[in-house]
C-alpha positions, -999 to +999 in steps of 0.1 A: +801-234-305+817-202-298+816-185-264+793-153-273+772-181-291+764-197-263+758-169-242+736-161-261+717-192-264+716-192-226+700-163-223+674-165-248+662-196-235+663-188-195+640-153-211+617-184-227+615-199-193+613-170-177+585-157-190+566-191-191+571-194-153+556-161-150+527-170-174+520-199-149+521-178-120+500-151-137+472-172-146+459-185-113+461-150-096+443-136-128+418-165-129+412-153-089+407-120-097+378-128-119+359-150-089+371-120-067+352-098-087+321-120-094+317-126-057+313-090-047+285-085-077+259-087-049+219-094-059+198-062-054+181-064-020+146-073-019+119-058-002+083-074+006+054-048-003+019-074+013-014-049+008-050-063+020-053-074-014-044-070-052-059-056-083-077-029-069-079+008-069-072+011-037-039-010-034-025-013-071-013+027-073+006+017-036+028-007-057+032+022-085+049+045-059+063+022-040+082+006-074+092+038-084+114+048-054+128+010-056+142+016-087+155+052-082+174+034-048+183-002-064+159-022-046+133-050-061+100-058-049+084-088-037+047-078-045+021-105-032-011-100-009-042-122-004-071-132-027-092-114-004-091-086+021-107-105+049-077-136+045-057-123+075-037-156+076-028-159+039-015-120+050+008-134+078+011-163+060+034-142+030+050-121+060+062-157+068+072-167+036+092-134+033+112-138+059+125-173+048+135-160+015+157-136+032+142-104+025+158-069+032+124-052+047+090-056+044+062-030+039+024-041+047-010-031+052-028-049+077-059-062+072-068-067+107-048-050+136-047-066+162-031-101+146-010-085+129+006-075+159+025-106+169+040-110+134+052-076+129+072-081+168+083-112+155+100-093+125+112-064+149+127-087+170+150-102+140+163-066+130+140-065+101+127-032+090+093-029+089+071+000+074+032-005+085+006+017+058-028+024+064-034+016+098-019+018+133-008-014+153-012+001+185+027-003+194+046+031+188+073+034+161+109+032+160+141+029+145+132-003+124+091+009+126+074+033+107+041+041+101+023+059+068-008+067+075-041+081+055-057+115+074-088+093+085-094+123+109-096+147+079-112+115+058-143+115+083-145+156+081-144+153+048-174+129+040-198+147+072-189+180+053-199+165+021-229+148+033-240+181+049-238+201+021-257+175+001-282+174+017-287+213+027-282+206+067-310+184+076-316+150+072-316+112+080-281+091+074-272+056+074-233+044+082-225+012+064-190-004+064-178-005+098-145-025+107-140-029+145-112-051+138-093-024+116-083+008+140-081+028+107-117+024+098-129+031+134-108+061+129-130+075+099-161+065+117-160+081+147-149+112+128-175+112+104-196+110+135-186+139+159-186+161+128-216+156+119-228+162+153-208+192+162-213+210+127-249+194+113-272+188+142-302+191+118-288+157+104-297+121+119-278+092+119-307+065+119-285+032+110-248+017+121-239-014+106-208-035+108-189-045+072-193-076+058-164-092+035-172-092+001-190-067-023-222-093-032-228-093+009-226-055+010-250-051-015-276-079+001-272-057+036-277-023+013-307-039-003-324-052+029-320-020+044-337-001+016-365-026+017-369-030+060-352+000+072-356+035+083-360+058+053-327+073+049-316+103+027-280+097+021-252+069+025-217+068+040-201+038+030-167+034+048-152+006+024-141-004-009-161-033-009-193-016+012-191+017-014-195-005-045-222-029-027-243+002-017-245+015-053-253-017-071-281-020-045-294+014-052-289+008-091-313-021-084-342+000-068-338+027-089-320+052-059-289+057-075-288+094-074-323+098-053-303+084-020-267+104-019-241+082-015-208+090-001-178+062-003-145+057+005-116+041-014-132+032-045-129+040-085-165+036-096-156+066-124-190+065-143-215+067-116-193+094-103-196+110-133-233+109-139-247+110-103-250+076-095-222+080-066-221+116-052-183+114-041-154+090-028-130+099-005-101+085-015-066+076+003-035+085-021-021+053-020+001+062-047+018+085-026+019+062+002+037+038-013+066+060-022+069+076+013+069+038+026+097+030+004+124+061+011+116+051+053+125+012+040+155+026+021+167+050+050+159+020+077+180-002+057+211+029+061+207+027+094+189+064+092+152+047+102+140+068+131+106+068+152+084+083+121+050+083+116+034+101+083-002+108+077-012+114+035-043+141+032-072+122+014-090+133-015-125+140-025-135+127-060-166+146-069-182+146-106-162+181-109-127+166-104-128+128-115-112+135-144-084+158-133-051+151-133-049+149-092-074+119-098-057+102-122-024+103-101-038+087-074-053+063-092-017+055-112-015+018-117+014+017-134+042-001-116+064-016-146+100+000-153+093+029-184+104+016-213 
C-alpha cells in the first residue's frame, strides 16, 4: 500500500478508537451525573398539624390555614388528631408516632395541659420545632416554641357583654362547660366572671359546673339542671361539645329562645339564625392555623424566636352569621385549588 495510504488508514482508525475510548469514559461519568442529580431531589419536609379532634368547626378551618401557608412554603402536612377530644393519650400517642417518621415540626393543640407538658419537652429537647395553638403549657416560649393563642380574655368580655345586654342588666346565669384541666378554658371563665361582676352587678351567677366529654352528657347535665335547678335566665356554655348539649336540651323543653344561650366554638348556623342560640363566640381557627405555620416555616430557617400570638375572637350573632367574616372562619377547605 502506498505510504499516504497508510497514513491515512492509521489515523482514521486511532480517531475510531479514540472516540470509542472516550464514549467509554463518558458514559459512567454521565450515568453518575444522573444519580448525582436524583440524590439531591430531596422529599418535601413534613410537618405534624395534631388538633383535639377532627371534623369539626372548630378544628377543620385550623387545617385550611395551616395547608395554605404549607403550600405557599413547600411543606406537606401530616393531619391526624384523636376520635375524641377527651383522648389525651391517642394525642401524645400521634406526637409519638410523628417523631418516628422523622417529621420536620409539629403544630398541636392540647387537649389537656398539663400532660401534654412532658411530650412537648421531650420534642424540645431533640431540636424539633414545636408550635402550641389554643392553649398555654405553662413553660414560656422560645426559639423552637411558639405559642398562638385565642383572646380568651377578650372571649370572656365578649360573652358577659353579650349576656348583659341580653338580658337588659339584671338577671340569674348559669356557667356550663368548665375545663380545669385546659388553662385556655379557665381563661375564658374567669373572664366571663370578673366582667360580669365589675360591669353587670344586677346579674347573678346561680350555677358552676364542670364539662363533661361528649355532647349527649352535656345535654343530660343541661336537662337535669332545667328540671332540679335554680331558675336561670340565660346560658354560657364554654365548649363545643357543652354549647351544642345545652341547646338540644332546651330544644327538648321547649327553652330554646325563652332561656338565652350564649356558646363558644360551635357552628349550630340555623338556631343562630332563628333564635334558638343567641350567639357563639368563636376562635378564628382559620387564621390560627396559618400564623402557626409561617412560625413552623421560620423555626425551621433558623428565624424561630420566643413568640407568642393571641387571634381576636368573634361574635356570631343572627345579624352576622352569614357574612363573609363568618364564612372565613368557618373555611373548611384544606385541598390544593384546582
Amino acid at each position: 500500500m502506498h505510504t499516504g495510504m497508510r497514513s491515512l488508514a492509521w489515523g482514521a482508525a486511532l480517531r475510531h478508537w479514540t472516540r470509542r475510548a472516550e464514549n467509554r469514559l463518558t458514559l459512567p461519568f454521565f450515568l453518575l451525573a444522573l444519580l448525582a442529580g436524583a440524590g439531591c431531589k430531596r422529599d418535601p419536609p413534613v410537618i405534624a398539624v395534631i388538633p383535639r379532634t377532627c371534623g369539626t368547626a372548630l378544628w377543620e378551618p385550623e387545617h385550611a390555614g395551616a395547608a395554605a401557608v404549607a403550600r405557599q412554603r413547600g411543606f406537606e402536612i401530616y393531619w391526624n388528631a384523636p376520635m375524641r377530644d377527651d383522648d389525651t393519650q391517642a394525642q401524645i400517642a400521634l406526637i409519638e408516632k410523628s417523631l418516628q417518621r422523622g417529621y420536620a415540626g409539629i403544630i398541636v393543640s392540647p387537649i389537656e395541659t398539663l400532660p401534654m407538658r412532658t411530650p412537648i419537652q421531650s420534642i424540645l429537647a431533640r431540636g424539633v420545632p414545636v408550635v402550641v395553638v389554643g392553649t398555654e403549657l405553662g413553660f414560656p416560649p422560645g426559639p423552637k416554641l411558639s405559642y398562638v393563642l385565642s383572646d380568651e380574655r377578650a372571649a370572656g368580655e365578649m360573652a358577659a357583654r353579650r349576656i348583659g345586654s341580653v338580658l337588659s342588666g339584671k338577671g340569674s346565669i348559669a356557667i356550663l362547660g368548665i375545663n380545669p384541666q385546659l388553662t385556655s378554658n379557665l381563661d375564658r371563665e374567669r373572664s366571663l366572671e370578673v366582667t360580669l361582676a365589675r360591669e353587670f352587678p344586677g346579674i347573678q351567677v346561680a350555677v358552676r359546673q364542670f364539662g363533661l366529654s361528649s355532647v349527649p352528657q352535656e345535654q343530660e347535665a343541661a336537662e337535669e339542671l332545667l328540671v332540679k335547678g335554680p331558675k336561670v335566665d340565660a346560658i354560657a356554655a364554654l365548649s363545643l361539645a357543652s354549647t351544642r348539649g345545652v341547646y338540644y336540651a332546651l330544644v327538648e323543653f321547649g327553652k330554646a329562645g325563652v332561656i338565652k344561650l350564649v356558646g363558644f366554638d360551635q357552628d349550630l348556623l340555623p338556631p343562630v339564625r332563628t333564635g334558638g342560640i343567641d350567639s357563639v363566640v368563636m376562635q378564628n381557627t382559620y387564621q390560627m392555623g396559618s400564623l402557626a405555620m409561617d412560625l413552623m416555616d421560620r423555626a425551621l430557617h433558623g428565624k424561630g424566636t420566643a413568640t407568642v400570638l393571641e387571634v381576636p375572637p368573634v361574635l356570631m350573632t343572627r345579624e352576622n352569621v352569614d357574612s363573609a367574616q363568618i364564612r372565613q372562619i368557618l373555611n373548611m377547605a384544606w385541598w390544593p385549588p384546582r
